[in-house]
Backbone bond lengths (Angstrom), bond angles and torsions (degrees), N, CA, C in turn:
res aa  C-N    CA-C-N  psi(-1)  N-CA   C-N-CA  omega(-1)  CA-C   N-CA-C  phi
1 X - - - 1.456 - - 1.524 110.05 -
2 X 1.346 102.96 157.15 1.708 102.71 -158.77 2.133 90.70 -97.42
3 X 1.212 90.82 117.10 2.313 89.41 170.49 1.142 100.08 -85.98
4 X 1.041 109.74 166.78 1.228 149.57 148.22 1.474 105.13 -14.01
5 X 1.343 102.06 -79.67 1.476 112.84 -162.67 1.698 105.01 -53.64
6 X 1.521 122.09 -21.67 1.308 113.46 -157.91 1.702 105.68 -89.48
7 X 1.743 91.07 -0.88 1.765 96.96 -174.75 1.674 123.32 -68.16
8 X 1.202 117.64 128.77 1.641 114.74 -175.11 1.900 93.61 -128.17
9 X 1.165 130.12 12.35 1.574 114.08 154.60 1.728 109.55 -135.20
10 X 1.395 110.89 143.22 1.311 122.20 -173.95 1.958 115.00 -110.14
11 X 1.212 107.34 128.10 1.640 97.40 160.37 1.538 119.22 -117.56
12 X 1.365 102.63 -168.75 1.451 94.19 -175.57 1.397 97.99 -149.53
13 X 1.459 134.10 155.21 1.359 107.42 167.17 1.563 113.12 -95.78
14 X 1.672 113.06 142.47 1.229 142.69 -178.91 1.937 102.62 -24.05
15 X 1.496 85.64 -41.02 1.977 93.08 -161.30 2.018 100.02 -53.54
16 X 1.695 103.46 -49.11 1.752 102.86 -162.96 1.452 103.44 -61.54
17 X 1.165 155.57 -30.68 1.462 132.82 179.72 1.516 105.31 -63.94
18 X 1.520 115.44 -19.96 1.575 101.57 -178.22 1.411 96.12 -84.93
19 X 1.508 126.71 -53.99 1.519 130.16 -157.81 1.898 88.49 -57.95
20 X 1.227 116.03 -47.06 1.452 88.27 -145.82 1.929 73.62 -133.83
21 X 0.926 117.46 107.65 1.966 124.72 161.92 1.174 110.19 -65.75
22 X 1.538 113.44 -52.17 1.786 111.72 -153.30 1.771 94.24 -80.54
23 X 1.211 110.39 -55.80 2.023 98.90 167.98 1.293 122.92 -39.52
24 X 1.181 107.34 -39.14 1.480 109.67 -179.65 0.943 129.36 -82.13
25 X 1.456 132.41 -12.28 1.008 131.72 -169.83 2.050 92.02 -113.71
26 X 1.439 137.74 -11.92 1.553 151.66 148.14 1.938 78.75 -48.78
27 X 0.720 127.59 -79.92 2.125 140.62 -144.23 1.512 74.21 -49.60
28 X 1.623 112.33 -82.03 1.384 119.46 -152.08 1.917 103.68 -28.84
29 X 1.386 104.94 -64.00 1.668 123.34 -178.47 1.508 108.39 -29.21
30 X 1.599 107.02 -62.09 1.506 127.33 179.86 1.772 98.75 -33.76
31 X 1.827 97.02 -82.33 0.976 88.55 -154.13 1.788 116.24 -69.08
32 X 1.247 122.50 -11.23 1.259 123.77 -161.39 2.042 70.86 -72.18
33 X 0.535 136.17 -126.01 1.919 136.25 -169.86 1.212 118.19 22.64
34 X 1.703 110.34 -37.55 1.393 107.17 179.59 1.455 108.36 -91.96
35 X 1.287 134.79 6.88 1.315 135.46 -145.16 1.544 135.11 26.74
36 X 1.370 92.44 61.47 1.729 97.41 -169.41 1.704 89.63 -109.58
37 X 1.643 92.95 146.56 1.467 111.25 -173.58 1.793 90.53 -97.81
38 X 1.917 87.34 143.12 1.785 97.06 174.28 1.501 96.74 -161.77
39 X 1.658 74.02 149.77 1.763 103.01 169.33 1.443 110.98 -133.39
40 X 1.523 113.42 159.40 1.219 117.60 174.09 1.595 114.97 -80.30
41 X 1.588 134.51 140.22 1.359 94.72 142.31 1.582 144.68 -100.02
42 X 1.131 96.27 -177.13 1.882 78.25 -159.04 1.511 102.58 -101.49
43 X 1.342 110.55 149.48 1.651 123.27 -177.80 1.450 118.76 75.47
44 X 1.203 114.79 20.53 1.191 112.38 170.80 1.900 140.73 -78.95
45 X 1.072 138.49 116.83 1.460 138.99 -163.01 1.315 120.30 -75.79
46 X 1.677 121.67 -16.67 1.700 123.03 167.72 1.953 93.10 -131.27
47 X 1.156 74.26 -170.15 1.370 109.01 -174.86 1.225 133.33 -98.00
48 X 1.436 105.37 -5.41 1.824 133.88 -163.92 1.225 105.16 -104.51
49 X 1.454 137.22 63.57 0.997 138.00 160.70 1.608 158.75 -0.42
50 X 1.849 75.60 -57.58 1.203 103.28 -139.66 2.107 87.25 -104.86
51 X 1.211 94.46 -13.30 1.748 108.74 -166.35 1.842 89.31 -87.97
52 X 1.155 121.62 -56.38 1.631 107.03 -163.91 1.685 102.41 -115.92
53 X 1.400 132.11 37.03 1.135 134.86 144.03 1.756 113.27 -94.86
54 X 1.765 105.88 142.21 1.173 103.36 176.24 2.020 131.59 -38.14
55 X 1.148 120.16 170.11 1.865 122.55 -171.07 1.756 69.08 -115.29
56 X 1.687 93.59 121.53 1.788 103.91 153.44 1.582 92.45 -81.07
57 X 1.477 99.56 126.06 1.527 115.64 147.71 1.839 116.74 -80.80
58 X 0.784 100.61 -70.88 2.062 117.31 173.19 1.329 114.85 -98.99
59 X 1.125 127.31 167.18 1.333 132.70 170.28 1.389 119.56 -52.84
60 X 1.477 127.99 -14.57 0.964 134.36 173.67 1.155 126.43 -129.65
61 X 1.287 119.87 -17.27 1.216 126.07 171.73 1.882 126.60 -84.96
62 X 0.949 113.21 131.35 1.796 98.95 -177.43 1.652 99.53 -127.61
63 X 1.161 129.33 169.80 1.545 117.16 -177.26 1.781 94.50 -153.33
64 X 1.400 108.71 117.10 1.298 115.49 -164.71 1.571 93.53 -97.61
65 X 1.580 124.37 113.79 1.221 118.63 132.12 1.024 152.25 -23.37
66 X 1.157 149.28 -176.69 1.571 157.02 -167.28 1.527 113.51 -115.19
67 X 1.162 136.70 41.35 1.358 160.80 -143.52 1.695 94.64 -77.19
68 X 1.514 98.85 72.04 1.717 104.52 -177.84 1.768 100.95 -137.96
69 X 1.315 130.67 62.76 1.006 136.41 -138.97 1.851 98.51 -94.26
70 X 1.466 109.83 143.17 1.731 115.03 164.21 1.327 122.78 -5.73
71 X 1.528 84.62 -69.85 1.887 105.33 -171.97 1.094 141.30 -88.02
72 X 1.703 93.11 17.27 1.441 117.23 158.82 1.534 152.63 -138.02
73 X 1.748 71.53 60.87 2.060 98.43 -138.48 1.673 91.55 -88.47
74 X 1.392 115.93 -16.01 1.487 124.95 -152.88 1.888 96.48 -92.69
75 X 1.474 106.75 -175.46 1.956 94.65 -154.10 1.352 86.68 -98.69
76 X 1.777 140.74 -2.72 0.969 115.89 163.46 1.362 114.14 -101.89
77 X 1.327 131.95 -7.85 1.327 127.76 140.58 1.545 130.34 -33.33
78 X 0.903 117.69 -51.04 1.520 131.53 -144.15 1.657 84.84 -98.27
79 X 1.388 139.37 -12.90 1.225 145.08 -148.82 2.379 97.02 -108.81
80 X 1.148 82.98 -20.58 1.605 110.60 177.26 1.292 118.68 -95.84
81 X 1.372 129.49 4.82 1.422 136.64 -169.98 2.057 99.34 -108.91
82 X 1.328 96.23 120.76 1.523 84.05 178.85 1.291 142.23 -101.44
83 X 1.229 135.99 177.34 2.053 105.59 -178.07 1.711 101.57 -84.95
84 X 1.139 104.23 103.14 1.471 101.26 176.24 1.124 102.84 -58.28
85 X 1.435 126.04 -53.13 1.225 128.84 -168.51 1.791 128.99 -24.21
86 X 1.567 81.77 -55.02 1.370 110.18 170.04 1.582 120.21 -66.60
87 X 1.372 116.76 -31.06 1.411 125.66 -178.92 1.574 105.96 -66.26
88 X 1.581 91.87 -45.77 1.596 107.02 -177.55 1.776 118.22 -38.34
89 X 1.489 86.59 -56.15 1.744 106.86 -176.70 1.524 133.21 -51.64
90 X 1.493 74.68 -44.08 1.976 109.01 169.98 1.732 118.65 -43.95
91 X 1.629 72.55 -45.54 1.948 94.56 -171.60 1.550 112.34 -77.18
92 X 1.532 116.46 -6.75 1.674 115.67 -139.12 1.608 120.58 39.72
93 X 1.695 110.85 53.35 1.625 95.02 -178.43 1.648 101.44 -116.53
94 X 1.187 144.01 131.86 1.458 156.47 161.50 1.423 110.58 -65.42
95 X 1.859 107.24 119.05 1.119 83.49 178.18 1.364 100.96 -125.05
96 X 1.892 119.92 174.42 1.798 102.80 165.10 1.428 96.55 -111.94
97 X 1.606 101.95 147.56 1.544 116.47 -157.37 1.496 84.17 -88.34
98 X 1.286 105.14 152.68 1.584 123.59 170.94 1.701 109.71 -141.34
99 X 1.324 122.54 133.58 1.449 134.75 -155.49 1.966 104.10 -94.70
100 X 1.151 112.18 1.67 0.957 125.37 -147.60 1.897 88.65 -101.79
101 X 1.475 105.92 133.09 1.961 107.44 170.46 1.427 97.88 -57.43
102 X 1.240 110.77 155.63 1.630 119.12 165.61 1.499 104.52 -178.82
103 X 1.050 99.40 126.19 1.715 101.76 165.15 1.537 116.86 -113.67
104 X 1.282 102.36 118.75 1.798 104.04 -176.16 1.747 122.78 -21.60
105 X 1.705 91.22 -40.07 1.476 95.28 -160.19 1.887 116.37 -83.32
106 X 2.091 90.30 13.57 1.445 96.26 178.94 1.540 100.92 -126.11
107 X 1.488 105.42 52.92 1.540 122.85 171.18 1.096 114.06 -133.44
108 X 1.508 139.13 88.57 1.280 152.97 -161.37 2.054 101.91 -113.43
109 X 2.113 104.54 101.27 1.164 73.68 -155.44 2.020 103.01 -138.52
110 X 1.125 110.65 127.95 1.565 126.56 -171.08 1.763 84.27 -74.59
111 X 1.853 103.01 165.54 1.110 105.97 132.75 1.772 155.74 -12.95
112 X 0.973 99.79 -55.42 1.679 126.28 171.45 1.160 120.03 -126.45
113 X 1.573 130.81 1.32 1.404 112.20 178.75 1.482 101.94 -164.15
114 X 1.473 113.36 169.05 1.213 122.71 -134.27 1.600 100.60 -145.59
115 X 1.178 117.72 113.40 1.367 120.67 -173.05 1.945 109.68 -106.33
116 X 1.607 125.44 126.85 1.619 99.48 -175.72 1.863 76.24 -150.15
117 X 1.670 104.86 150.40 1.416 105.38 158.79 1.313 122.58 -68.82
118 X 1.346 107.77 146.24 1.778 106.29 170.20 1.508 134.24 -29.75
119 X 1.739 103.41 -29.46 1.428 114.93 173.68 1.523 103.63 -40.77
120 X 1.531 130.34 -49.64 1.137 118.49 -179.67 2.207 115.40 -42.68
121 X 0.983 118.91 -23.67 1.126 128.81 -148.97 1.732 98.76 -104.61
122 X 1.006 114.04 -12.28 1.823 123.65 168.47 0.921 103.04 -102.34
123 X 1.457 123.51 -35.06 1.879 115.57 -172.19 1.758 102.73 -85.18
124 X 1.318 117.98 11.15 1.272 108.64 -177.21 1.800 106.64 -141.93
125 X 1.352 100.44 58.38 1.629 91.08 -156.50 1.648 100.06 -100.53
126 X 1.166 101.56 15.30 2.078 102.02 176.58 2.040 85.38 -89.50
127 X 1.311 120.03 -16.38 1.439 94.85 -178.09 1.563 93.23 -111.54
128 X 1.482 110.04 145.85 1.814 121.15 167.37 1.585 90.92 -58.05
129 X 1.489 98.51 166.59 1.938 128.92 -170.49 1.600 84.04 -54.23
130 X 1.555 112.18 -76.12 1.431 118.31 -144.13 1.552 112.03 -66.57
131 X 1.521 114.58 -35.23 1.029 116.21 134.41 1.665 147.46 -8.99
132 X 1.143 100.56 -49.22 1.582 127.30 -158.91 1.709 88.08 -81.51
133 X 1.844 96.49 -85.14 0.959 117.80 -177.21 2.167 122.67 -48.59
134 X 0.979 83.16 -22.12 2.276 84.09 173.59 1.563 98.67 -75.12
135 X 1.224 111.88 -47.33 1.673 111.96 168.35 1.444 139.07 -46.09
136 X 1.502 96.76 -48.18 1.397 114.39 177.53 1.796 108.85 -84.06
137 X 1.281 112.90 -18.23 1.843 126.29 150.04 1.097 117.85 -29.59
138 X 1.738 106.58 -74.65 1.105 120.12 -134.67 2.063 98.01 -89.06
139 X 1.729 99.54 -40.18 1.109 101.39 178.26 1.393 120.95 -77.90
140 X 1.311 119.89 4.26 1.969 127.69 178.58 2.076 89.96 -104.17
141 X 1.132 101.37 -11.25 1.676 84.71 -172.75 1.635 117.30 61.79
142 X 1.844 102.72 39.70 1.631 87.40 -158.34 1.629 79.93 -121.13
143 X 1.918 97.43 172.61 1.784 96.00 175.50 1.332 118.19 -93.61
144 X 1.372 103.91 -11.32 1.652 113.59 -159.29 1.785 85.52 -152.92
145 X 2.029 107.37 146.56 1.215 115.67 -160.25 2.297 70.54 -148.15
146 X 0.909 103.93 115.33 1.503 125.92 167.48 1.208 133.44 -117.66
147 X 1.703 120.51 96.19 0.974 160.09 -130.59 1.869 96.41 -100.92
148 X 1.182 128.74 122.99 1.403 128.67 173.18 1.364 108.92 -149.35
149 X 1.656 103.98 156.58 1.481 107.31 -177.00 1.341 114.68 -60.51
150 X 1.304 120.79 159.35 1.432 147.08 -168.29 1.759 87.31 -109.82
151 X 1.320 117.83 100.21 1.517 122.13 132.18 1.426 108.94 30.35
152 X 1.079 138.38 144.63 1.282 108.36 150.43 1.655 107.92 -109.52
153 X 1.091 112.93 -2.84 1.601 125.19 -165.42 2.000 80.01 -88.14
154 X 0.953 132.99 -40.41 1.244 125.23 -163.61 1.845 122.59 -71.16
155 X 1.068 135.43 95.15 1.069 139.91 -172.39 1.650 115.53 -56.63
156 X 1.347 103.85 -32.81 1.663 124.52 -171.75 2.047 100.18 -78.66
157 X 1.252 110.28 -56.43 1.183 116.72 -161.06 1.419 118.95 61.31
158 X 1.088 95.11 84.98 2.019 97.66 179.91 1.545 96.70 -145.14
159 X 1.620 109.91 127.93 1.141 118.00 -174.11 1.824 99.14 -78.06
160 X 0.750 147.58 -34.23 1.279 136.26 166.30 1.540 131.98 -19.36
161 X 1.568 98.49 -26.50 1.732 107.50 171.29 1.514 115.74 -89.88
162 X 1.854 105.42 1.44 1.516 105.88 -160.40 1.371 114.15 -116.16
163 X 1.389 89.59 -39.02 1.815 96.96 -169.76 2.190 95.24 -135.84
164 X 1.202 105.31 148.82 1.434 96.62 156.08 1.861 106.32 -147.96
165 X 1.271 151.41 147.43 1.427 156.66 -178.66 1.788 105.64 -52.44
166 X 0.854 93.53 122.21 1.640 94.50 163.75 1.286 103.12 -102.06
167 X 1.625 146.67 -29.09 1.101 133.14 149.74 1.482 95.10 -166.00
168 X 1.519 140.85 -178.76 1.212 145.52 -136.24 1.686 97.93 -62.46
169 X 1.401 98.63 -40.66 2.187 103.77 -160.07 1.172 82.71 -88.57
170 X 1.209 156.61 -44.98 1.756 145.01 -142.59 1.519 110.93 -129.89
171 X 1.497 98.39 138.88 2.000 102.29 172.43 1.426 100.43 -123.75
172 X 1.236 114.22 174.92 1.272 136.79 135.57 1.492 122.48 -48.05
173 X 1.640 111.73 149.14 1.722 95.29 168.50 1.493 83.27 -152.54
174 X 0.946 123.89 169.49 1.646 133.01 149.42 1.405 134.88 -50.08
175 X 0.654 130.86 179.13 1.945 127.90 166.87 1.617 92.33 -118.31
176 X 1.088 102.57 109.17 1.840 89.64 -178.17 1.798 92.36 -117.81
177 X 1.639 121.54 51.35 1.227 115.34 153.09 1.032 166.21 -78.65
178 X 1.642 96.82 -1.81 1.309 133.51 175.33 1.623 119.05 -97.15
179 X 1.422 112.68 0.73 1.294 137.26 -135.64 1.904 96.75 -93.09
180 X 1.467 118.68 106.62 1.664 101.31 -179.39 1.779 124.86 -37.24
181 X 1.243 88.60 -27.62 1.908 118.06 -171.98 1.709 104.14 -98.20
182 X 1.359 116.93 6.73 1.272 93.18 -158.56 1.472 130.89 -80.16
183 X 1.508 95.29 -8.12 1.757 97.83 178.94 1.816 111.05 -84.96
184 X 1.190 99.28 -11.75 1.193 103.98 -177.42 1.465 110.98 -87.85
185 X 1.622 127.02 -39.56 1.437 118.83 157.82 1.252 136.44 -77.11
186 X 1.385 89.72 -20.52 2.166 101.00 176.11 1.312 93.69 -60.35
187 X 1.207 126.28 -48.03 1.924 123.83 -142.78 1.645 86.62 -83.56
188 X 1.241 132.62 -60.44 1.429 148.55 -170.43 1.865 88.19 -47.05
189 X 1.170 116.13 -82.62 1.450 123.49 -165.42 1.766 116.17 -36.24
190 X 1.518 99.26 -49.35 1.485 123.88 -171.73 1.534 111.66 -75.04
191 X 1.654 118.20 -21.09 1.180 128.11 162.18 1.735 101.71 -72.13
192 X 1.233 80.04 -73.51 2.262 69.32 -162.26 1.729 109.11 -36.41
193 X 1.691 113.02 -30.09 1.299 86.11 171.98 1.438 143.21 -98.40
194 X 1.465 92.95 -6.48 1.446 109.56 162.36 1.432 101.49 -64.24
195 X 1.085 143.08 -34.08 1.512 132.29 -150.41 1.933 94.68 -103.20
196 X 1.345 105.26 -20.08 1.778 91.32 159.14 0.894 114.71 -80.31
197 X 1.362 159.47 -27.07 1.655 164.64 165.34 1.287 97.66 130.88
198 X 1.765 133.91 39.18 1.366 103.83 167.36 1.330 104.84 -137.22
199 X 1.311 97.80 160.86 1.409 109.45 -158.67 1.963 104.17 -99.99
200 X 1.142 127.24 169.71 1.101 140.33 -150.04 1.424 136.02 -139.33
201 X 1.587 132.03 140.45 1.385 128.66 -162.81 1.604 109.33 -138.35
202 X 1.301 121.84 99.10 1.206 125.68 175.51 1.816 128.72 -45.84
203 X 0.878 153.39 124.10 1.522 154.17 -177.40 1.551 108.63 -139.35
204 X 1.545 108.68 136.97 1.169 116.86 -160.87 1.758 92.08 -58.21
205 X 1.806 82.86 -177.32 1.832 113.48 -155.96 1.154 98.36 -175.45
206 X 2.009 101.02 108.44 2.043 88.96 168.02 1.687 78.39 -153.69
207 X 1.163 109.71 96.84 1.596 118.53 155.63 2.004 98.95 -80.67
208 X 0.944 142.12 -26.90 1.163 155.30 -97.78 1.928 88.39 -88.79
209 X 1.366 126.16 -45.60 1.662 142.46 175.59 1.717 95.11 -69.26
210 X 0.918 145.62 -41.82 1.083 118.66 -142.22 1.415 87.03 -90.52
211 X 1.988 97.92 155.59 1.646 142.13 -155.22 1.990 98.62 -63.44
212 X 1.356 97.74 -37.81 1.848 102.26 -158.65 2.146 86.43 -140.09
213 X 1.649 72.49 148.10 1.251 106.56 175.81 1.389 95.18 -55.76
214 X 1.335 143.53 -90.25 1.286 152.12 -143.32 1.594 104.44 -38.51
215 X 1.655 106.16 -42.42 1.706 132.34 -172.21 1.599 98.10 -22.16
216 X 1.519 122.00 110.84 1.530 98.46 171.89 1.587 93.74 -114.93
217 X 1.383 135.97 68.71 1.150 154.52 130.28 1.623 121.41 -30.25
218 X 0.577 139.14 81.07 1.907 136.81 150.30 1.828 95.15 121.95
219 X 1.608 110.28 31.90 1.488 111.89 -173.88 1.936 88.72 -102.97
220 X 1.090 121.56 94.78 1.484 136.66 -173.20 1.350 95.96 -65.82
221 X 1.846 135.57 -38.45 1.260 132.13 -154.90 1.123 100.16 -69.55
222 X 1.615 127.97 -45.50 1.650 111.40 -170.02 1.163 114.25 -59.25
223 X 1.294 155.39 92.79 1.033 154.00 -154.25 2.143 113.20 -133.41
224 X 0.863 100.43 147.34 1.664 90.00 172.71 1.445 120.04 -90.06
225 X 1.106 129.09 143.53 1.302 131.15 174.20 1.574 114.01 -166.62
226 X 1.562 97.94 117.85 1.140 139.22 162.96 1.922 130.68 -94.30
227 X 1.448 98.10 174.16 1.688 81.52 -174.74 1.577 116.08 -66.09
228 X 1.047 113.90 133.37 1.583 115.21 153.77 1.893 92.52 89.66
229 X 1.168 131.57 -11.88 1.578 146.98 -167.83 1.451 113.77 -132.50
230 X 1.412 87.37 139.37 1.578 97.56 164.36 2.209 109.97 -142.05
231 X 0.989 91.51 145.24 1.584 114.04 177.64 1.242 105.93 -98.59
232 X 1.594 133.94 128.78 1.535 119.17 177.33 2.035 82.05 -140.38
233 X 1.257 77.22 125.38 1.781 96.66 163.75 1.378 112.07 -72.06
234 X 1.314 117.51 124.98 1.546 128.48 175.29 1.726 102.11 -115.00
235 X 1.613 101.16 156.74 1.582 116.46 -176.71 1.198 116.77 -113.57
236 X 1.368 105.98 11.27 2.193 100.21 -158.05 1.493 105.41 42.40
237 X 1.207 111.67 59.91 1.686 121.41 163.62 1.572 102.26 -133.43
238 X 1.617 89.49 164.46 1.961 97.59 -158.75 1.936 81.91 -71.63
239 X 1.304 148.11 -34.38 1.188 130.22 -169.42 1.387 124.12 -70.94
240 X 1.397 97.49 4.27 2.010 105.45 -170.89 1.781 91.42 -72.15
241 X 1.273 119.80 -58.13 1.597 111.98 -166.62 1.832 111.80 -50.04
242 X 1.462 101.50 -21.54 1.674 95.96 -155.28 1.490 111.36 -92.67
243 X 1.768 93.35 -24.82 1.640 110.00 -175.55 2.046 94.49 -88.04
244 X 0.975 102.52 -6.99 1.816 91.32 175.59 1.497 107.63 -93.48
245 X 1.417 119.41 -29.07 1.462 118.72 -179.54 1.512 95.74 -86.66
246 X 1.474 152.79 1.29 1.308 143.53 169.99 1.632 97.77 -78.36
247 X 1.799 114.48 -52.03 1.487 122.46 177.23 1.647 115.63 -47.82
248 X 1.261 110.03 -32.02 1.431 127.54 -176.92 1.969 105.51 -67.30
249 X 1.414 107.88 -64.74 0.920 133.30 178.84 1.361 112.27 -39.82
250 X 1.838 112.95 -48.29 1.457 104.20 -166.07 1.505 104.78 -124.55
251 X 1.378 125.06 10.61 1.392 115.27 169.73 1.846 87.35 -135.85
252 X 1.471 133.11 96.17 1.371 131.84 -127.57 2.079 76.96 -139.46
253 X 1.745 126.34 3.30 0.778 112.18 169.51 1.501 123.88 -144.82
254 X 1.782 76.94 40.70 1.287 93.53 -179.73 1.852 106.15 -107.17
255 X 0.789 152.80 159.40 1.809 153.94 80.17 0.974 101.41 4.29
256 X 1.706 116.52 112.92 1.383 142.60 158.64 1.574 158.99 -148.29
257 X 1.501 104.33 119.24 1.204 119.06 -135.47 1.173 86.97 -82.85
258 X 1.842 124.04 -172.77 1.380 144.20 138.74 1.424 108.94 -107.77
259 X 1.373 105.42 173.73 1.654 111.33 172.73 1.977 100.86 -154.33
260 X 1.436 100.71 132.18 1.481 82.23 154.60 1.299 125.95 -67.23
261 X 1.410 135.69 -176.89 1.328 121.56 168.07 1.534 109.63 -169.73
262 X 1.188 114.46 21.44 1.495 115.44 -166.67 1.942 104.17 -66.49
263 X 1.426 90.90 -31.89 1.557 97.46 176.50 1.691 127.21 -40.87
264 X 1.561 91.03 -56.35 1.523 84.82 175.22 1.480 121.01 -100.04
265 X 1.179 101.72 -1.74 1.587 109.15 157.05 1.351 126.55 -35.79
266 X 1.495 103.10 -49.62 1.232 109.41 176.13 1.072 116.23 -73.98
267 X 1.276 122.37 -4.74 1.551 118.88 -167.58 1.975 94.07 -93.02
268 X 1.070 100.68 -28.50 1.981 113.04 171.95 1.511 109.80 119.63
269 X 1.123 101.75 44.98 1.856 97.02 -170.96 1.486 91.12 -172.41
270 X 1.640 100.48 165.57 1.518 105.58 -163.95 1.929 87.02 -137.18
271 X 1.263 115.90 -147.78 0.927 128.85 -168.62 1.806 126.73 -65.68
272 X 1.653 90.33 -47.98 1.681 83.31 170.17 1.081 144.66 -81.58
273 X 1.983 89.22 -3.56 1.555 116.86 175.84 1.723 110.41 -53.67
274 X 1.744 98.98 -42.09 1.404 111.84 -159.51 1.475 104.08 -82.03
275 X 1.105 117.58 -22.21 1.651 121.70 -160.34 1.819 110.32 -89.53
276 X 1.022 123.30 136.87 1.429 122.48 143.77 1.368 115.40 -118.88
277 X 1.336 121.96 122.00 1.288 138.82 158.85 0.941 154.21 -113.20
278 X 1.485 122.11 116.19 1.284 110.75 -163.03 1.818 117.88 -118.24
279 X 1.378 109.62 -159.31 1.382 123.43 -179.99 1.322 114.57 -106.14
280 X 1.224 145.08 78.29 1.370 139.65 168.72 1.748 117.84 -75.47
């Protein structure tokens, strides 16, 4: 399966330079520094990229989900869903259709293994677990598919705000100590990954001020990362300095930027929400 890290082209969808100019045009700066190549795509209705564009498995292969999600069952929801299909075409990209819910941003993904919240496992309840999961195997090309709680504060469920790989044995996790719930998701979270064999690195977490639930404000994990680069969303909060020297600390050969990002924060998504990246 193709990571993150192995990505060297970036898109964006067409919609965020209109929704948000002044971020976008901070991103453009960023990345023009890091030398990351980007395109828009065209015709797109949100800003979330990275959730209803196809998962590159191989360099050539991409496998588009069923991008028909809970929380966007309502008529101005559903008005926000875009024709990938069509995006696909635009791009020259091939995809194989898969019937299965999935939202990009609940594909957290190593070499060999595959991290997604349980949300996958309600949005797919016409198929049994084992079921589910031999499918979602065979079509990620992965050996191991690792199953963790979904937030419960999180309406979206996308492991992308929770956990991300620091390399095959080690992830990212949150500090969820401040958390009303937190002994109850730390222990839950820290099991499923103790019980895959990998071990783990805490980085701050303070949604805790912001106005609305959705607010993904001071959530450091969504972060971008590309080859040889990393993008880390900052809040003008006292945890931005401490969570950039943890990024420093454990990806130490990478190129690394900051970004403000409070902008689309508010919108409920941070950086990897916005990004699709791939391997050309």
């Amino acid at each position: 399966m193709i990571t993150d890290a192995e990505t060297n082209y970036l898109y964006l969808a067409d919609t965020l330079p209109k929704k948000h100019p002044e971020f976008y045009s901070r991103f453009e700066v960023v990345l023009s520094e890091c030398g990351i190549n980007l395109s828009l795509l065209p015709g797109t209705k949100n800003i979330w990229a990275v959730d209803y564009m196809p998962v590159q498995i191989a360099e050539n292969k991409f496998v588009q989900f069923n991008y028909n999600p809970d929380y966007l069952q309502s008529k101005a929801g559903e008005k926000t869903i875009s024709d990938v299909g069509s995006i696909c075409k635009s791009i020259s990209i091939e995809t194989q259709k898969s019937d299965i819910k999935l939202d990009g941003g609940n594909v957290i993904r190593s070499t060999n293994k595959v991290i997604m919240c349980d949300k996958a496992l309600s949005e797919n309840k016409h198929l049994k677990k084992e079921q589910l999961v031999e499918e979602l195997k065979i079509l990620s090309q992965s050996e191991n598919l690792i199953i963790i709680p979904t937030d419960p504060l999180d309406e979206i469920g996308h492991a992308d705000g929770m956990v991300r790989f620091i390399d095959d044995k080690t992830v990212l996790i949150n500090n969820y100590s401040k958390e009303d719930i937190a002994l109850e998701l730390e222990q839950s979270l820290k099991s499923s990954i103790n019980n895959a064999g990998l071990d783990w690195v805490e980085i701050p977490y303070n949604p805790y001020n912001n106005r609305k639930d959705f607010h993904a404000n001071g959530i450091y994990m969504n972060f971008l990362q590309m080859e040889n680069v990393l993008v880390i969303p900052i809040f003008n909060m006292m945890e931005d300095e401490i969570a950039v020297k943890s990024f420093e600390n454990n990806f130490n050969d990478y190129t690394i930027r900051t970004l403000e990002s409070n902008e689309i924060a508010y919108d409920g998504g941070v950086l990897n929400c916005i990004t699709w990246n791939i391997k050309k």
